[in-house]
C-alpha positions in Angstrom: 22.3 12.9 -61.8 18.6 12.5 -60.9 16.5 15.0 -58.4 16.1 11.9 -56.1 20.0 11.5 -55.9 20.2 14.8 -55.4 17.8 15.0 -52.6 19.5 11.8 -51.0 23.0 14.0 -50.8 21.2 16.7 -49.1 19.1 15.0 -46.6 22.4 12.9 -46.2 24.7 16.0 -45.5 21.6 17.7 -43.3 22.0 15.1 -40.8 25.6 14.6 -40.7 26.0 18.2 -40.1 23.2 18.0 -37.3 24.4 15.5 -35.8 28.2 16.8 -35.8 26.8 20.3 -33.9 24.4 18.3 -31.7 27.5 16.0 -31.1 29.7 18.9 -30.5 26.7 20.9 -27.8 26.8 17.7 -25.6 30.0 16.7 -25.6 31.1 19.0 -22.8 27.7 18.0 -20.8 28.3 15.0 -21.0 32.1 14.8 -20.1 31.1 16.8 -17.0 28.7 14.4 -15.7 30.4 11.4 -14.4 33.4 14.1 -13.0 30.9 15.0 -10.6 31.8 11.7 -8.9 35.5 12.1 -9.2 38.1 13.6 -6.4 40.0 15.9 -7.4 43.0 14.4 -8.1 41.1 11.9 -10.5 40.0 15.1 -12.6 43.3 15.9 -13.6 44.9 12.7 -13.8 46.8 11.7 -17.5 45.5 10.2 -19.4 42.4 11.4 -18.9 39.1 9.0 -18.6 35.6 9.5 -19.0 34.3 7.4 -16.4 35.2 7.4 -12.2 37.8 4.6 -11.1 36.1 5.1 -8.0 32.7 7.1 -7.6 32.5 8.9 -4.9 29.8 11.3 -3.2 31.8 13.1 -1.5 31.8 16.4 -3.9 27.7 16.4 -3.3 27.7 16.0 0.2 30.3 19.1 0.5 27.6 21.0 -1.5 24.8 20.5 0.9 26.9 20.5 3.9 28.1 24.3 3.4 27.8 25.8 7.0 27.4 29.8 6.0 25.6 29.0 2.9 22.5 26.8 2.3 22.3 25.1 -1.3 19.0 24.1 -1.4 17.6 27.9 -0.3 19.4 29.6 -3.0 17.9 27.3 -5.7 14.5 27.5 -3.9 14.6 31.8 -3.7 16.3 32.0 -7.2 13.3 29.6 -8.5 11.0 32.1 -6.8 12.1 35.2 -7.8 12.4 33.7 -11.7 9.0 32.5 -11.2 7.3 36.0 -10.1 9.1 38.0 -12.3 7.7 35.8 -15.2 4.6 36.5 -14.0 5.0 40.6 -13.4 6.9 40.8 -16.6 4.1 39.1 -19.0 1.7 40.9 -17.1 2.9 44.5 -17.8 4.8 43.8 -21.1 1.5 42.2 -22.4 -0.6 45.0 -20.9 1.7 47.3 -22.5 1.6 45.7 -25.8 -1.9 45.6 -26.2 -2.4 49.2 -25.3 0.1 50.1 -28.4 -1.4 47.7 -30.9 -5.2 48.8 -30.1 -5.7 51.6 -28.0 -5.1 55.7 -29.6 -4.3 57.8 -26.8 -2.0 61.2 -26.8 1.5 60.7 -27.8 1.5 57.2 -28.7 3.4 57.4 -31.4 6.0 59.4 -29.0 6.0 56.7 -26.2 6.5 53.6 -28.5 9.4 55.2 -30.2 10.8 55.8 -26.8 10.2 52.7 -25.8 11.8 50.8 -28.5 15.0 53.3 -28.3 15.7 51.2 -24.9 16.0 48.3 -27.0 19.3 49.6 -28.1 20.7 50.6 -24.8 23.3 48.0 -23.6 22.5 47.3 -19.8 25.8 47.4 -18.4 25.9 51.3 -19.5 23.5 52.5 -16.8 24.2 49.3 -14.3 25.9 51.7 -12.2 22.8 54.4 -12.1 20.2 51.3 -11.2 22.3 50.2 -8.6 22.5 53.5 -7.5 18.7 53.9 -7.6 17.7 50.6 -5.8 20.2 52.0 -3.3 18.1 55.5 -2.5 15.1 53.2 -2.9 16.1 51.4 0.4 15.9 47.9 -2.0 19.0 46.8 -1.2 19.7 42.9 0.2 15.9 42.2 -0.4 14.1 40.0 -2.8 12.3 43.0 -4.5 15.8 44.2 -6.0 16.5 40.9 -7.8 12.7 41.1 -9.3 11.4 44.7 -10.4 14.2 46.2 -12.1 14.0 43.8 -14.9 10.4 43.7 -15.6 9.7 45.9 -18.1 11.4 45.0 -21.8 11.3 47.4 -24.6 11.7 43.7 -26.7 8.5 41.9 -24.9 6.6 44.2 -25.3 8.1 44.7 -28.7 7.2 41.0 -29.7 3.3 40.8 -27.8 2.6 44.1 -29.7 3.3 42.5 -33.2 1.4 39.4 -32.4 -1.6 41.7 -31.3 -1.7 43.1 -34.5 -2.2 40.2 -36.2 -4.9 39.3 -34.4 -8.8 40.0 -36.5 -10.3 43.3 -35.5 -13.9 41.6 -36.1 -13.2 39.6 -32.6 -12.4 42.7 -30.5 -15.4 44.3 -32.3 -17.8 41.3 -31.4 -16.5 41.4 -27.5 -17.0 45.4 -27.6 -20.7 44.7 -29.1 -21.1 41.7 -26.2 -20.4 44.9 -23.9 -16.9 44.1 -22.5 -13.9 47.2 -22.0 -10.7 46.9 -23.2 -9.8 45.5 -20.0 -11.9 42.7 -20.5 -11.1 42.3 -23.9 -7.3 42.0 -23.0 -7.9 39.7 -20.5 -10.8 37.1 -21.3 -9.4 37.4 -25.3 -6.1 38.2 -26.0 -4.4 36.6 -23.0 -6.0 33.3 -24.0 -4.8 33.5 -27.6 -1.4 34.3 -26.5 -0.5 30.9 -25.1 2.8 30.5 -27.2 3.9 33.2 -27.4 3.5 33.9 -23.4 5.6 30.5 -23.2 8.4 31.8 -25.3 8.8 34.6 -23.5 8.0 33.4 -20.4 10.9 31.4 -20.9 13.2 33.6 -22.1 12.6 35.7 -18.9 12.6 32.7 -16.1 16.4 31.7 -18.0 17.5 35.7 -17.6 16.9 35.6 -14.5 17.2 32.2 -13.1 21.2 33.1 -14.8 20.9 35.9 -13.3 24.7 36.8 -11.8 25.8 40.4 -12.3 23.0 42.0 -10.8 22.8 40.1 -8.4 26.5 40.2 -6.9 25.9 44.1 -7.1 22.6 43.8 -4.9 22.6 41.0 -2.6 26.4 40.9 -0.6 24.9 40.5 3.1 21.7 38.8 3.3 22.7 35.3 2.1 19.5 33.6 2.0 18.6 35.3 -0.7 21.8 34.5 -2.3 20.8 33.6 -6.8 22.2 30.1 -7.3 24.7 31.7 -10.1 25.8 33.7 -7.2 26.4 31.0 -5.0 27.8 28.6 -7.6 30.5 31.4 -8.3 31.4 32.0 -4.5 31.8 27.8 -4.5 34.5 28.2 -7.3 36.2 30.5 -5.0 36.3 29.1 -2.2 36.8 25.3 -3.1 39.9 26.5 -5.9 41.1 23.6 -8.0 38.0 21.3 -6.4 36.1 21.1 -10.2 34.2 18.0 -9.1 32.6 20.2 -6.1 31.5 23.4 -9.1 30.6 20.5 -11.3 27.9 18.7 -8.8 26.3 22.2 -8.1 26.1 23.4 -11.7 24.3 20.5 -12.9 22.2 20.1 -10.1 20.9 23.4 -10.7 20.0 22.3 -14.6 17.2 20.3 -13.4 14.6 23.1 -12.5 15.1 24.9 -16.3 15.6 21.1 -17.8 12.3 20.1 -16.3 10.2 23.5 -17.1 11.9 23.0 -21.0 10.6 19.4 -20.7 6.9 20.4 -19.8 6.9 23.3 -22.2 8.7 22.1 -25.6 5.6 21.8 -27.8 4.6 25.7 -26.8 8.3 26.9 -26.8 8.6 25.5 -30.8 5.3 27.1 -31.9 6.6 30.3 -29.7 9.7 30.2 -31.8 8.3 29.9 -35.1 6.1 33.2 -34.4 9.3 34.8 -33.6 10.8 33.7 -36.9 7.4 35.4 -38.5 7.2 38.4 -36.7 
């Protein structure tokens, strides 16, 4: 059999199977999507149909209409806090990165060891201790709770440090020359050559904590406004038992805030992912 035939079979098999697992991913997604217009009673009905007999509203309008709980506020403050705590966590992970790849100072060697070690500390072993700690620190039921604890990441600043060393001597020897510190150097340099990687990450943080649920449950339990959108999405599914149409409506409304930023950022979050695969 000739190469060409063989290459046929491959890129024939390559796309069957892709299509199979990308068939498989949205099947649920998009089985969910018209039961968000279904009563409840419809959702379990036999045989089962994709499609509404009758579309209703009614599951939507029961999500917005919560009297102790406002919808819209909890995707607003969990969009918020997933927002500044990108922000802080590039900041000092970045900062942090660049001081190990470039900077000699005592016990370097010391602190980065230490630092990775955290890497391989499952959180849930010392959830109990930081909950215990934002307690003393009088953080409790406030916004500041759900954003510092998780800002600093043995792995981002793991992952900025190894792209930092790839990174030409010669230009932080030029900006040196030119009369800039090592803060300027990090700042008018390295943050502007760090767009995709930044995105990456940047991503992977505003999806921890925009998922946030744990934490949060532990943290917030009287000040509702500040309730995380997992966290309210979860109290729904209590309260509203059996009512799938009602956890269906605010689950999906709350993909379109990571669905859009994933839209806007695709071409960075694919170059992010390939330095991943090199580093």
């Amino acid at each position: 059999m000739k190469a060409s035939t063989h290459k046929k079979i491959r890129d024939i098999s390559g796309t069957f199977i892709m299509t199979l697992v990308v068939a498989i991913v949205l099947f649920p997604i998009l089985w969910a999507l018209p039961s968000m217009f279904k009563d409840r009673s419809e959702i379990f009905e036999l045989p089962l149909h994709w499609l509404p007999h009758e579309w209703t509203t009614e599951n939507f309008e029961t999500v917005f209409d919560m009297p102790d709980y406002n919808y819209l506020m909890s995707i607003g403050s969990t969009t918020l806090v997933a927002v500044v705590s990108v922000f802080l966590s590039l900041l000092v992970n970045m900062m942090a990165a660049y001081a190990f790849a470039r900077i000699e100072f005592p016990g370097r060697t010391f602190f980065w060891i230490y630092m990775l070690s955290t890497m391989f500390i499952p959180g849930i072993t010392i959830l109990l201790t930081s909950v215990r700690v934002v307690s003393w620190l009088g953080m409790l039921d406030t916004i500041w709770v759900l954003i510092i604890p998780g800002v600093a990441s043995g792995y981002n600043v793991f992952f900025f440090r190894q792209y930092y060393l790839g990174v030409p001597k010669y230009m932080e020897e030029a900006a040196m020359i030119d009369g800039l510190s090592k803060a300027g150097i990090f700042f008018r340099i390295f943050t502007r050559i760090s767009t995709a990687p930044m995105v990456i990450i940047g991503m992977s943080v505003f999806m921890g904590y925009y998922n946030s649920f744990l934490w949060p449950v532990m943290t917030i339990t009287e000040n509702t406004n500040l309730y995380q959108i997992m966290q309210l999405i979860r109290t729904l599914n209590s309260r509203y038992t059996g009512r799938y149409g009602i956890v269906l409506a605010a689950t999906m409304i709350s993909l379109l805030v990571p669905f859009a930023l994933y839209c806007f950022f695709q071409k960075y979050i694919v170059q992010g992912i390939s330095i991943a695969g090199v580093k």
